[in-house]
N, C-alpha and C positions, 0 to 999 in steps of 0.2 A: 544671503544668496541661498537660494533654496538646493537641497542636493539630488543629484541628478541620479535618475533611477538606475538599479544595476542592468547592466543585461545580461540576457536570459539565453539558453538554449533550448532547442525545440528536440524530444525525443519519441521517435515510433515505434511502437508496440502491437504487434499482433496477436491478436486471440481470435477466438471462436465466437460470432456474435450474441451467441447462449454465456459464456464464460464473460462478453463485455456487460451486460444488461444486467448478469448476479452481482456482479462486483458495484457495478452503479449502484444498485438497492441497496447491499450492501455498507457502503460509503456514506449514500443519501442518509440513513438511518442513522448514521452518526455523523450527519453534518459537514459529510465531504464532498467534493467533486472525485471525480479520479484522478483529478490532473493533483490536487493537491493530496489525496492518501498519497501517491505515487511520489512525488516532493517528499512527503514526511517519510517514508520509506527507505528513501535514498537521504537524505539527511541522518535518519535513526545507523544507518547502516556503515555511514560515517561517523558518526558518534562512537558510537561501539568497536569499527573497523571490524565488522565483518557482517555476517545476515542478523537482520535485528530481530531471529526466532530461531527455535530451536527447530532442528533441522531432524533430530534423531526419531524412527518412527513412534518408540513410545509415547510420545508428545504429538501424534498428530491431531489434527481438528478433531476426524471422524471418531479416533479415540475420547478425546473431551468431553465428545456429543454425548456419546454412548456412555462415558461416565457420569455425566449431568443429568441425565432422565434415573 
């Protein structure tokens, strides 16, 4: 007998249509939709039991940037 799919819940999220479109590319680039980085996210975030990034400013993106060039 074949097993029967899980179900699912449906979650909405509001952005900025400039903030939804970066993150699509974003995602797109590495092979995601958003609906599944957003999946892995919250699974990561369970995994770990709490945010699955570091949260403190030293570690932010725009720092990274700027240390990587």
């Amino acid at each position: 007998m074949p097993e029967m799919p899980k179900k699912t819940e449906s979650i909405q999220v509001r952005v900025t249509p400039e903030t939804k479109e970066k993150a699509r590319e974003v995602f797109e680039r590495n092979g995601l939709t958003i609906s599944a980085a957003v999946t892995m996210f919250i699974h990561q975030a369970l995994l770990v039991d709490g945010l699955p990034f570091r949260t403190d400013e030293s570690d932010s993106g725009q720092e990274r940037k700027l240390r990587s060039n």
